[in-house]
N, C-alpha and C positions, 0 to 999 in steps of 0.2 A: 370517443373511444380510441379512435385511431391516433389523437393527439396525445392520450396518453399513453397508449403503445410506441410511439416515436420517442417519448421521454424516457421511457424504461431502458428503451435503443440505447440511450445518449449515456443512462448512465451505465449499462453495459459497456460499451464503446470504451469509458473512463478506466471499470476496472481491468478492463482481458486484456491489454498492451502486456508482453510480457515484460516483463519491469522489475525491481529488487523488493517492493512488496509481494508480487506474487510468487516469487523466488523464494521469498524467508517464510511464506506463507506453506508454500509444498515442503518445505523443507521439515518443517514441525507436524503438517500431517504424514509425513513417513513415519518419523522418530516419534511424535508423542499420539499419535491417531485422532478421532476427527475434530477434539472436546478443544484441544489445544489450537489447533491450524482454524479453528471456526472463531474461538474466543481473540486470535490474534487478529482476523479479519475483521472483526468487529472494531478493535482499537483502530485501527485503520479506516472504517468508518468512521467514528468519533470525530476524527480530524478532520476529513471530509464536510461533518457538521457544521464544525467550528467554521472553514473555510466557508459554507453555506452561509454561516450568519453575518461574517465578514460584508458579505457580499450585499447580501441585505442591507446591512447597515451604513454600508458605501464607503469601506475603511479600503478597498481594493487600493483607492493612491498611495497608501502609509507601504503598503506590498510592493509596491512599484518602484519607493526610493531604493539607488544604488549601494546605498550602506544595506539594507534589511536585506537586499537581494542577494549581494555580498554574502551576508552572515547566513542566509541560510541555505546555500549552495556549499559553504565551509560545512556548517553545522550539517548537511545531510552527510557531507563525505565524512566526517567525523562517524556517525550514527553506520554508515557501509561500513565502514572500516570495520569497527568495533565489533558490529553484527556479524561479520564475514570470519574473522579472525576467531570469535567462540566457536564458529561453526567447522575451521579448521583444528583445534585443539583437540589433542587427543583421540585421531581418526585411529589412528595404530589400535587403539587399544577397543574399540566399537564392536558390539557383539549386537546380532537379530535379535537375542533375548532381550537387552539391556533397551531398544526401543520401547519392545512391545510392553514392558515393562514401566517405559516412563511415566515420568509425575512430574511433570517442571510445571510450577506453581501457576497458576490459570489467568493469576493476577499480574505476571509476567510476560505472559502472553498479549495480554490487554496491553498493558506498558507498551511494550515492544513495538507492533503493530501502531498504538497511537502515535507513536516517535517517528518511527520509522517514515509514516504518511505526514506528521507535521511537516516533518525538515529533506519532504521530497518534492524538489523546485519543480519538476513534472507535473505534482497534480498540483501544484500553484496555478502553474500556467495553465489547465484545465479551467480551475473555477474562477480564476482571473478572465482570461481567454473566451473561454467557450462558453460557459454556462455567466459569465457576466454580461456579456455580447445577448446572450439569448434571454437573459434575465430582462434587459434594459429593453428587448424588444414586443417581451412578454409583457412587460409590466403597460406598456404604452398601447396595449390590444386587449388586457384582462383582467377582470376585479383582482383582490388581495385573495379571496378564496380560490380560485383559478389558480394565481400563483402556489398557493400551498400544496393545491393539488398534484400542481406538474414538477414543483420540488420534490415533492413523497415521490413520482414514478420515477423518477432518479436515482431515489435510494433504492428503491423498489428493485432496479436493475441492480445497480451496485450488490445488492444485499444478497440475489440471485446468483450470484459472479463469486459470493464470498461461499455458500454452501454449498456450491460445485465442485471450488477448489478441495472445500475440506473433506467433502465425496469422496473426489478423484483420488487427491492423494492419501489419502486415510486407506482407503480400496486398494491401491499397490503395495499395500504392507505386506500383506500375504504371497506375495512376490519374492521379498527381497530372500535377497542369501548374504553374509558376510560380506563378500568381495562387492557386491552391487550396492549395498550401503555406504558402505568406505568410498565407492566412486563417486556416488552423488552426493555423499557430505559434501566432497573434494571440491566436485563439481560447482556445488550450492556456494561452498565457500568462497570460490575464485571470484564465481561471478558479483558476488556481494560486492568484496571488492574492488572487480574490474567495473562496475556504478562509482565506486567510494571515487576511482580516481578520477571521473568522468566529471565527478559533481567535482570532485576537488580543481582537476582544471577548469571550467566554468565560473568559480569561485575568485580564481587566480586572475583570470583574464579579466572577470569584472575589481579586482580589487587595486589591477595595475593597470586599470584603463583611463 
């Protein structure tokens, strides 16, 4: 039990770094409440998956070449940008009705959130990193069932981290006022952003290395 309490840890640990997913994640339980900010964490799971199976599968070296690592440190600042820039559009004109109101397509959400966590070199390096490191150690101490087990409390955490978020910020809506919306779009927006350029210099320096 306690080993799978540590895993649950681990995949906690992955998702609470404050980061540009949990940033686009609050961002949409102010504005769309908790159906949106939950379905967008989920897409962001998804990825997480994929990355899981990756790892599994022992495709980690194909991750590792400087061209792939390149493109997807481009491709996430591509994805910051983008996501930052909607999120700045149109703050002028932002009314508390017009959240509480919202309907941004659920399947959007999903998108968004799976993109966003594809082409974010961060949780690469996580399931690269940390959970391949601890995979390769596992594997060589514990049956295939074992291993499934302590994958699931991974998600287990993750998944924990994702129905918090959409809790917490869904729960501040009844908060907001005009002016404190308009700030934290602002806010939400910059920061996307200020990632977008972070991934984009990272991108630069592996492409002119």
């Amino acid at each position: 039990m306690s080993a799978i309490l540590s895993y649950v840890l681990l995949g906690l640990s992955l998702a609470a770094p404050i980061g540009p997913i949990n940033a686009a994640q609050m961002d949409r339980g102010l504005k769309g409440g908790f159906l949106p900010s939950w379905i967008f964490g989920l897409g962001a799971i998804s990825a997480d998956v994929l990355y899981m199976l990756m790892v599994y599968l022992g495709l980690v070296h194909f991750i590792n070449v400087p061209v792939i690592k390149t493109f997807l440190w481009l491709f996430g600042s591509f994805v910051l940008f983008f996501t930052g820039i909607e999120s700045l559009k149109g703050v002028g004109q932002l009314q508390v009705r017009d959240f509480r109101q919202s309907k941004e397509p659920l399947i959007k959400s999903y998108i968004s959130g799976f993109l966003m966590s594809l082409s974010n070199p961060l949780t690469i390096l996580f399931w690269i990193g940390i959970f391949g490191s601890v995979f390769a150690e596992t594997a060589s101490n514990f049956e295939t069932h074992d291993l499934i087990i302590y994958s699931g409390s991974i998600f287990m955490g993750i998944f924990i981290w994702d129905i918090s978020m959409a809790a917490i910020s869904s729960g501040f809506r009844r908060l907001l006022t005009n002016g404190l919306i308009k700030f934290i779009s602002i806010i939400s927006g910059l920061s996307l952003i200020g990632f977008g350029f972070y991934f984009g210099k990272e991108g630069l320096k592996l492409f002119f290395k």
